[in-house]
LOVOKOL-81137 format. One record per residue: y, x, z of N, C-alpha, C in turn. Coordinates in steps of 0.001 Angstrom, whole numbers, padded with zeros to 6 digits, always signed. Layout:
YXZYXZYXZ...
***
This chain:
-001197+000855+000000+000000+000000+000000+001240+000885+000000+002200+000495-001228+003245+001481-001174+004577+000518-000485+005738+001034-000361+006778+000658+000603+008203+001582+000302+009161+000653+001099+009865+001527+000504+011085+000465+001165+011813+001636+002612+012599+000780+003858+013960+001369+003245+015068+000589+003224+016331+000826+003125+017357+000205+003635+018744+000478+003982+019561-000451+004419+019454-001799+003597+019590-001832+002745+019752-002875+001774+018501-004486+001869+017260-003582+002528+015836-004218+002531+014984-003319+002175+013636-003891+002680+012431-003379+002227+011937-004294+001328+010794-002984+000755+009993-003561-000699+008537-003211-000424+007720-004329-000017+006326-003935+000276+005720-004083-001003+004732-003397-001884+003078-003981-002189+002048-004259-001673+002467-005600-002064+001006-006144-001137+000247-006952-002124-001083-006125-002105-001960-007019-003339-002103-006653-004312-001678-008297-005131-001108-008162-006362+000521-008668-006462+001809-008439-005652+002654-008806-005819+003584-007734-005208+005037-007665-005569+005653-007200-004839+006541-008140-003479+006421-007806-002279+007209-008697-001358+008606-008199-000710+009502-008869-000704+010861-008167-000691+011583-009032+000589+012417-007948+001452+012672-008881+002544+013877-008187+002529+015006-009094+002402+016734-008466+002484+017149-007861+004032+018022-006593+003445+018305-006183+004648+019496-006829+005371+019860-006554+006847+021209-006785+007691+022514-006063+007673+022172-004831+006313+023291-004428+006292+024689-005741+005636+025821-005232+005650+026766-005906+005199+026721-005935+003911+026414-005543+003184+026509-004959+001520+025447-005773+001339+024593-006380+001910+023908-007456+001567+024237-008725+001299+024481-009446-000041+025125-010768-000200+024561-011926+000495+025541-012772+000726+024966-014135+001563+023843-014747+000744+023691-014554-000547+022953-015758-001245+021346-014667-000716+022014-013423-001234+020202-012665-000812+019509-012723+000572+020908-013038+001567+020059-013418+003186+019768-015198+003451+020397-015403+002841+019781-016876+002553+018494-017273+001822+018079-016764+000630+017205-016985+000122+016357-016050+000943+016293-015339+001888+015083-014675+003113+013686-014263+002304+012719-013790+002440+011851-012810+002108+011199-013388+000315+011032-012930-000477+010448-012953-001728+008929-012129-002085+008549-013184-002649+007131-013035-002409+007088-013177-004575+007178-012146-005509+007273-011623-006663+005663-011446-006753+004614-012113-007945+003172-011810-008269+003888-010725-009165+002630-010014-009194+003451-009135-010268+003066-009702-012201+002426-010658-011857+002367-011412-013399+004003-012495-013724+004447-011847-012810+006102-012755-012989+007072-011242-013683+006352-010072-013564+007041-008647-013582+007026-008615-015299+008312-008218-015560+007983-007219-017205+008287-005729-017035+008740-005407-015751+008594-003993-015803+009775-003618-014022+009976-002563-014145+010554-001930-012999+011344-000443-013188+012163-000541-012471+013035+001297-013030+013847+001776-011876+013582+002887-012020+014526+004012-010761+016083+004493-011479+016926+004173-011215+018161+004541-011392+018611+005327-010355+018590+006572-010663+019393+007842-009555+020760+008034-009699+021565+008250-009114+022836+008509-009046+022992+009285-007687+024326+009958-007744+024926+011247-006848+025003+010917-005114+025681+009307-005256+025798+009146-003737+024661+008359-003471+024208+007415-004355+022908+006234-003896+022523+005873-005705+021095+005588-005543+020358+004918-007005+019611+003455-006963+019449+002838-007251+018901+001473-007779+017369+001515-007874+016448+000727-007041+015760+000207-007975+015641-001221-008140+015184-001640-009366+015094-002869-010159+014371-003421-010569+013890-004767-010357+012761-005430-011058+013116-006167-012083+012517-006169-012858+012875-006788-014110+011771-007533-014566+012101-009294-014201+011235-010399-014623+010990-010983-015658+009757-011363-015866+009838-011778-017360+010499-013562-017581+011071-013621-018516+011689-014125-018934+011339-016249-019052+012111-016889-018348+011529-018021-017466+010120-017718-016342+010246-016501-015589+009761-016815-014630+010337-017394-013112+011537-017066-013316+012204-017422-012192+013110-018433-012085+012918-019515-011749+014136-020397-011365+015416-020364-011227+015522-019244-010084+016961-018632-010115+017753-017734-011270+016966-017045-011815+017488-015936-012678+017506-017575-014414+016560-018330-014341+016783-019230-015878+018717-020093-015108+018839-020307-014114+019699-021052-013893+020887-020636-013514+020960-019154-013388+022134-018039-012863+022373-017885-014404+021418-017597-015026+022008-017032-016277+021770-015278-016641+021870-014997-015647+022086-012819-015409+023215-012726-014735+024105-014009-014337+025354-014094-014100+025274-013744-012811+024525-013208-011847+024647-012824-010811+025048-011734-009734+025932-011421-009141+026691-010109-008703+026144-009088-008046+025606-008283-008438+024854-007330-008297+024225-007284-006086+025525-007612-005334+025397-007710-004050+024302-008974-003780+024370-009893-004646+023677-011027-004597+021978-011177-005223+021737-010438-005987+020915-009987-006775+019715-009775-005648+018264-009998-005836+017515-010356-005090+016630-009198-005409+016411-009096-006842+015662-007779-007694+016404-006636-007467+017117-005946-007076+017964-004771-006845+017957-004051-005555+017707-002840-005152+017701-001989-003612+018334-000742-003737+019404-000712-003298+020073+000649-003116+019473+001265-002328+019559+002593-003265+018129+003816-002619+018807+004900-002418+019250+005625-001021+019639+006598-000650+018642+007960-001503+019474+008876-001891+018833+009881-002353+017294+010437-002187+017482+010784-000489+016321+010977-000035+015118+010375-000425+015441+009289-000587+013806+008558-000948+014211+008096-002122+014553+008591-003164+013894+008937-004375+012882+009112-004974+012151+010015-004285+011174+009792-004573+009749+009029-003976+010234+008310-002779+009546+006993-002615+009820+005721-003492+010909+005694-004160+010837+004692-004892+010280+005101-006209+010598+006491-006633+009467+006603-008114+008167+006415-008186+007494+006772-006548+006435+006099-006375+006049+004852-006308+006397+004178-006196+006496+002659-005887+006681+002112-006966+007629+002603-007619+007740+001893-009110+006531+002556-010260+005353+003917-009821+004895+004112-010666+003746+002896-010220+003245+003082-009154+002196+001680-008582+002463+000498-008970+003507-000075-009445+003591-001159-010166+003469-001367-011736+003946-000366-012376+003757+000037-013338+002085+000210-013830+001487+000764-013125-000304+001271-013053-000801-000052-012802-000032-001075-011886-000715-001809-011691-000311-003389-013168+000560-002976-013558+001064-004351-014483+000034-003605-015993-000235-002484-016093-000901-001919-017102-002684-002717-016661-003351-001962-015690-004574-002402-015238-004479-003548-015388-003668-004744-014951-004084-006107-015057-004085-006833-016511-003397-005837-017316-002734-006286-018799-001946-007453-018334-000929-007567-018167+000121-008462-018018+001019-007790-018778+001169-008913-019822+002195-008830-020600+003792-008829-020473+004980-008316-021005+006313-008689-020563+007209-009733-021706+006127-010535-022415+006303-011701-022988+007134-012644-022027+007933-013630-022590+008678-015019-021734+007084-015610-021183+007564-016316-020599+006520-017819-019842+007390-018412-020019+006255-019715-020007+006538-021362-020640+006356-021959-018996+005853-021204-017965+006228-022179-016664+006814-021303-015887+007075-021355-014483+007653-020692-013970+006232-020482-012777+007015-019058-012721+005994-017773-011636+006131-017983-010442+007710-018687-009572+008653-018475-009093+008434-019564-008341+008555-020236-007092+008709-021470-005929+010193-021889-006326+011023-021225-006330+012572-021476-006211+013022-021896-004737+013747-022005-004489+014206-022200-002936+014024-022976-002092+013295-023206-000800+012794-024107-000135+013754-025553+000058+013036-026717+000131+013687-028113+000630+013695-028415+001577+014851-029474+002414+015992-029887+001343+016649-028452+001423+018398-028365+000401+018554-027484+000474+020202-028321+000429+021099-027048+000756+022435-027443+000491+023386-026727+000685+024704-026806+000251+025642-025740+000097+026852-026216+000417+027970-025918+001071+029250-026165+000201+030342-025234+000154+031135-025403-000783+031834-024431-001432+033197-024671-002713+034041-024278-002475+035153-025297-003795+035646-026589-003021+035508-027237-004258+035830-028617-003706+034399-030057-003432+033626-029572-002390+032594-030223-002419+031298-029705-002044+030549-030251-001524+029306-030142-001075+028182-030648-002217+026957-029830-002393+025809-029773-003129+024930-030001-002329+023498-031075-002004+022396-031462-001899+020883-031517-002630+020620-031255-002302+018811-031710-003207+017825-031367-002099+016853-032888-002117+015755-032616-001132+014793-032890-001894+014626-032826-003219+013274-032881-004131+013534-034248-004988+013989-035043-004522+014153-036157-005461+015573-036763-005830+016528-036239-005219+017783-036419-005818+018873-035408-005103+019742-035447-006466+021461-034768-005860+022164-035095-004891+022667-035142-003987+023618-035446-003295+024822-034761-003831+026335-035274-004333+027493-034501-004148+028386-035080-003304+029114-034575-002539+030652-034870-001193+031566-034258-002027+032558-035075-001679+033880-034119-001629+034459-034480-000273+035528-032948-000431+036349-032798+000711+037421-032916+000257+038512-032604+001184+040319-032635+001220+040666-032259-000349+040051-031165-000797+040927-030465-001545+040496-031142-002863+039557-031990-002872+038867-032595-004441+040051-033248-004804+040669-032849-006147+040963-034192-007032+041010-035181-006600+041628-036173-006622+041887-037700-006518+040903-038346-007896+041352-038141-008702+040461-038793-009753+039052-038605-009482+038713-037064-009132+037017-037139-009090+036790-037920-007670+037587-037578-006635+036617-038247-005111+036954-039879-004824+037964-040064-006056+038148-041784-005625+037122-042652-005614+036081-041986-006494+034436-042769-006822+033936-042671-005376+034207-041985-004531+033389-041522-003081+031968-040045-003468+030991-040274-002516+029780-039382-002760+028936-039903-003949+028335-038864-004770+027922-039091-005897+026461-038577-005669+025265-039717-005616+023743-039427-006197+023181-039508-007037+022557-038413-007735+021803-037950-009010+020646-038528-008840+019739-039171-009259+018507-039196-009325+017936-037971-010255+016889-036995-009791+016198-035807-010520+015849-036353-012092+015421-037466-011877+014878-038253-013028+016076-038116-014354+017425-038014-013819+018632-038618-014601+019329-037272-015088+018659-036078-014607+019296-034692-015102+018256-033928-015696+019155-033748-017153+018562-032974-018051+018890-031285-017951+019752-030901-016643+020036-029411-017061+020957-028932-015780+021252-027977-015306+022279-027287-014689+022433-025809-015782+024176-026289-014851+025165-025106-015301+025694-024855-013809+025447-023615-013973+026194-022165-012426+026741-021228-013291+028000-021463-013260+028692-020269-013816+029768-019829-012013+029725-018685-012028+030765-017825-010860+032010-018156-011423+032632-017700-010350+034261-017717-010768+034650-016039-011172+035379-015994-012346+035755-014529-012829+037084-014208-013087+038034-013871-012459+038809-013432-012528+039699-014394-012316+040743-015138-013491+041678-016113-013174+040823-017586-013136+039795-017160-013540+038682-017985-013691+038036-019064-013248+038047-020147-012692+037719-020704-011365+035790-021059-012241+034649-021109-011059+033495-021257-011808+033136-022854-011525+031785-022901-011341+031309-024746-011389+029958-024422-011152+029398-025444-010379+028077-025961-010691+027619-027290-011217+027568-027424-012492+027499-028850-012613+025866-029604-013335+025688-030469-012996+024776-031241-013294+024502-032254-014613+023839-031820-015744+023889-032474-017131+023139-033985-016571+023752-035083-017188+023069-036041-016781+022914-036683-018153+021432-037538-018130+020927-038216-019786+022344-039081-020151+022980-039080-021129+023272-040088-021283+024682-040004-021132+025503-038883-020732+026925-038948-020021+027161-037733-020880+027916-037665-021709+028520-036285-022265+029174-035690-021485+029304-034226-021237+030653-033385-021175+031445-033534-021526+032726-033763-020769+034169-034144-021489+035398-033594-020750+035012-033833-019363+036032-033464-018545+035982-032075-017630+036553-031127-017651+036891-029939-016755+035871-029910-015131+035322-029228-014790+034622-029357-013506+035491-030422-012549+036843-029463-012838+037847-030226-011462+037979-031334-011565+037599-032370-012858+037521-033560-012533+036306-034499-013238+035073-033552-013656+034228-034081-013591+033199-034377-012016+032792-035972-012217+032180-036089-011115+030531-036045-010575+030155-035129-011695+029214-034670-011838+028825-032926-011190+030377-032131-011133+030182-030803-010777+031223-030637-009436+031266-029812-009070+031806-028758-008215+032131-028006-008460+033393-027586-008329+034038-026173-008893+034053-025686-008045+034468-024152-008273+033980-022864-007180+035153-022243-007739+035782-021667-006654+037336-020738-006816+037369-019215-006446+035545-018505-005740+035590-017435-006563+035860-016907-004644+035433-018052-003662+035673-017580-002474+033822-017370-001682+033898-017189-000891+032547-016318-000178+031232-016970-000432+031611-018079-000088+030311-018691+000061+030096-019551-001401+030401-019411-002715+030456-019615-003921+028850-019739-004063+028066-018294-003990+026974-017651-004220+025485-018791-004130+026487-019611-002786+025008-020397-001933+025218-021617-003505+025821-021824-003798+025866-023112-005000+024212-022504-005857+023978-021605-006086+023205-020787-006734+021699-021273-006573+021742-021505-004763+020235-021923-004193+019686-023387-004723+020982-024322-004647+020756-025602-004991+020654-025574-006899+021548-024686-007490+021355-024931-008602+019398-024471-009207+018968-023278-008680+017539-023387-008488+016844-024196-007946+016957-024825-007045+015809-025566-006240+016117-026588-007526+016928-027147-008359+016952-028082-009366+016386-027486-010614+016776-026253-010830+015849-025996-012304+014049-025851-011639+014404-025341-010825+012472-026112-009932+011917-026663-010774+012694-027622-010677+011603-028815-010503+011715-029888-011897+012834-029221-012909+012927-029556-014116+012049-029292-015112+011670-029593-016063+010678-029321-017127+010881-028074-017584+009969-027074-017966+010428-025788-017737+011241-025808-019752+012252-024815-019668+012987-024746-021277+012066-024863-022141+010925-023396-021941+010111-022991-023092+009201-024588-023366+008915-025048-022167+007861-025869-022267+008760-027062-022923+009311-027466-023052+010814-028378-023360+010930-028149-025188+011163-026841-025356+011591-026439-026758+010342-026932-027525+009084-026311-026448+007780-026444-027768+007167-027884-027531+007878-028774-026341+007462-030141-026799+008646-030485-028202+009738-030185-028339+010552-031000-029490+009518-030515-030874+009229-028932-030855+009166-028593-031607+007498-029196-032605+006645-029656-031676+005573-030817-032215+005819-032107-032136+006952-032492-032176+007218-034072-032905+007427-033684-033919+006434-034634-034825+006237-034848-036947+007962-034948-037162+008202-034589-038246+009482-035275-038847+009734-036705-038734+010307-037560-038774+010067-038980-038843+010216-038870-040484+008609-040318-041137+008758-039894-042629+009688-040635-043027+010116-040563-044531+011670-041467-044867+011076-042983-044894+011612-044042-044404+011616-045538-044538+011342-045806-045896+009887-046447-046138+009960-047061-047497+010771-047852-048359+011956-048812-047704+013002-048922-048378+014003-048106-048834+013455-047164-048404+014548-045755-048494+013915-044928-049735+012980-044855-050063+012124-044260-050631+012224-044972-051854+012117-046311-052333+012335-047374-053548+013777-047515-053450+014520-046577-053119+015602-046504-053817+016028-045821-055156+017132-046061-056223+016320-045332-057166+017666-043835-057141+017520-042454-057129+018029-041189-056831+019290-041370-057839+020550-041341-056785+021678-040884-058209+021838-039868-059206+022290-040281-059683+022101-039223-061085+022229-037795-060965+021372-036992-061860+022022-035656-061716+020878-034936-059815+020646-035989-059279+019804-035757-057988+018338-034936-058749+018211-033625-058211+016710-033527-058865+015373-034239-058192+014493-034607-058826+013420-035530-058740+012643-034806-057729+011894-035277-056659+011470-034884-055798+012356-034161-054534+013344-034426-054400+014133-033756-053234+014238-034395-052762+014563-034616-051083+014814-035464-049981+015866-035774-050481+016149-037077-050170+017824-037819-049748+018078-037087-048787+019856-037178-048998+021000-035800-047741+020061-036067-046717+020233-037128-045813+019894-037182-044279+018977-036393-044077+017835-036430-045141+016352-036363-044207+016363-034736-045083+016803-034297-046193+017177-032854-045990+018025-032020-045017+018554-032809-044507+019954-032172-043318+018884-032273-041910+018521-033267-041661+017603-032883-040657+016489-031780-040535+015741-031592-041969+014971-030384-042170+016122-029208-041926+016564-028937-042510+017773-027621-042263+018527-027444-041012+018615-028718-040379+018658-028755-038743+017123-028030-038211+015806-028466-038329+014565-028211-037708+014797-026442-038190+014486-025837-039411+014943-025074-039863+015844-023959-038893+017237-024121-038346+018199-023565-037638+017323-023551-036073+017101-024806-035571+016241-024318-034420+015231-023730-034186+014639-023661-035144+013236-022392-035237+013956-020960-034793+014672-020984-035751+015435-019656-035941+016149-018859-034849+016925-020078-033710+017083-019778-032686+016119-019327-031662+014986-020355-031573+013727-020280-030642+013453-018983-030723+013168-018933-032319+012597-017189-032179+013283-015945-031964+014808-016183-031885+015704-015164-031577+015623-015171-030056+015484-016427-029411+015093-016418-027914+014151-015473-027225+012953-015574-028152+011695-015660-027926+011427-016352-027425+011926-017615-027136+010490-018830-027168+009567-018916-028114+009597-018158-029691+008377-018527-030524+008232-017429-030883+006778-016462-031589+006160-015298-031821+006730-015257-032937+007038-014469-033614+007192-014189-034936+006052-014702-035775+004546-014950-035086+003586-015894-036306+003750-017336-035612+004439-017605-034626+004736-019221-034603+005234-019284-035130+006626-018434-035403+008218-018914-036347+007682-019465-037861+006914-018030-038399+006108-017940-039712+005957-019937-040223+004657-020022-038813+003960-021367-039142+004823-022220-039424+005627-022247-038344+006553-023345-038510+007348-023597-039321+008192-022489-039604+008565-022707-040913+008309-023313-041791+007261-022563-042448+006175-022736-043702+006099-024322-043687+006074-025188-042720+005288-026312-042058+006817-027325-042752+007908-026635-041987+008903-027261-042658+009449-027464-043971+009504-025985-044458+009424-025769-046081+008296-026735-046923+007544-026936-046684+006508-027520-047357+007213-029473-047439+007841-029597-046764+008540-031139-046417+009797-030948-047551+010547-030111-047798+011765-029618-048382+011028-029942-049973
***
């Protein structure tokens, strides 16, 4: 069992996982002593690295891609103090952490674990209920719905509605963006059916964040909600096996305006192929799809064209 104690936290191997428990120094962010010990399989790992530097060096885990709740719903947007995967490594043990990172390494090879995305998540996300507040307003979730409050400082337009409950059922998505600079950030909640229209500060769907201490904790609730949401990958590759819808036979005994060449879709149902088309293209720039899914799919579409 390798290890590896620092102000920042320790990093046990245990098993098959790495387990990570934040330290009490100050330089430790609130969101990383809040979210309290991490328990990482290492089939959630795409790899690991020692960064040395003069006064202190880094090491880093680096997850594969939708394994984690927090990291699909942060974005990467997360401040390095806050960062859960990260341990400032005093010189000296340098070379306890090259060790440590070669044992994980030996060990993500031996198991063949790939550093491909996942289609579910590796990851628990943050225990229930959970809650935050921060900005103008308080964040809730105990597994089956949102809670939002406002306080003093909310908008009139957003808190005249009073407290606002989400049913889980009724949200298709979160957004956690930080606050950056003149910037003020948000956590807000996509709901079926309600477009984006209005600014955090007076949508009554989010919470804005002004970039003050306890911002970070918005972060826990915005995970404990991508939890328990349908995971992206798994999301993309359900759209991506619904058939085309075929054209309406009255649509079809229509007779092609002139100059139209014979056998081509009518606009719509070509514009929708060239829509299917563009999202492939994305997926696979994602990597949600292999370069021989993209292939298939394609091909699959072209053949409709």
């Amino acid at each position: 069992m390798a290890e590896i104690i620092q102000k920042d936290g320790t990093w046990i191997l245990d098993n098959d996982a790495v387990r990570i428990t934040p330290g009490r120094d100050r330089s430790v962010g609130l969101l990383r002593r809040e979210l309290g010990e991490l328990v990482v399989p290492f089939r959630a790992l795409a790899g690991i690295s020692v960064e040395q530097g003069k006064k202190s060096g880094r090491l880093r885990l680096r997850l594969r891609d939708g394994a984690d709740p927090l990291l699909q719903a942060t974005g990467g947007r997360l401040a390095e103090a806050q960062d859960p995967y990260r341990l400032t490594v005093e010189p000296d043990r340098y070379g306890v952490a090259e060790y440590l990172a070669d044992e994980v390494r030996n060990a993500l090879l031996l198991d063949g674990i790939s550093a491909d995305p996942v289609d579910g998540y590796l990851l628990p996300g943050p225990a229930l209920p959970v809650s935050a507040s921060a900005g103008d307003g308080t964040a809730g979730f105990d597994g089956e719905r949102v809670r939002l409050e406002w306080n003093w400082k909310t908008e009139e337009a957003k808190a005249s509605s009073g407290p606002r409950t989400i049913p889980l059922a009724d949200v298709s998505g979160v957004e956690w963006q930080p606050a950056a600079g003149l910037e003020n950030g948000h956590l807000r909640f996509l709901v079926h059916g309600a477009p984006v229209a209005a600014p955090p500060k007076y949508d009554p769907n989010a919470v804005e964040l002004w970039g003050f201490k306890r911002d970070p904790l918005m972060a826990l609730v915005a995970a404990a909600v991508q939890a328990r949401l349908p995971h992206p990958t798994a999301a993309a590759r359900a759209r991506l096996s619904r058939p085309v819808a075929p054209e309406p036979e009255a649509r079809r005994s229509l007779p092609r305006p002139a100059g139209e060449p014979a056998g081509e879709p009518a606009g719509e149902d070509h514009d929708a192929l060239l829509r299917r088309l563009r999202e492939l293209g994305e997926l696979h720039r994602d990597g949600v799809l292999t370069g021989d899914e993209f292939a298939l799919a394609k091909q699959a579409v072209l053949r409709r064209m």
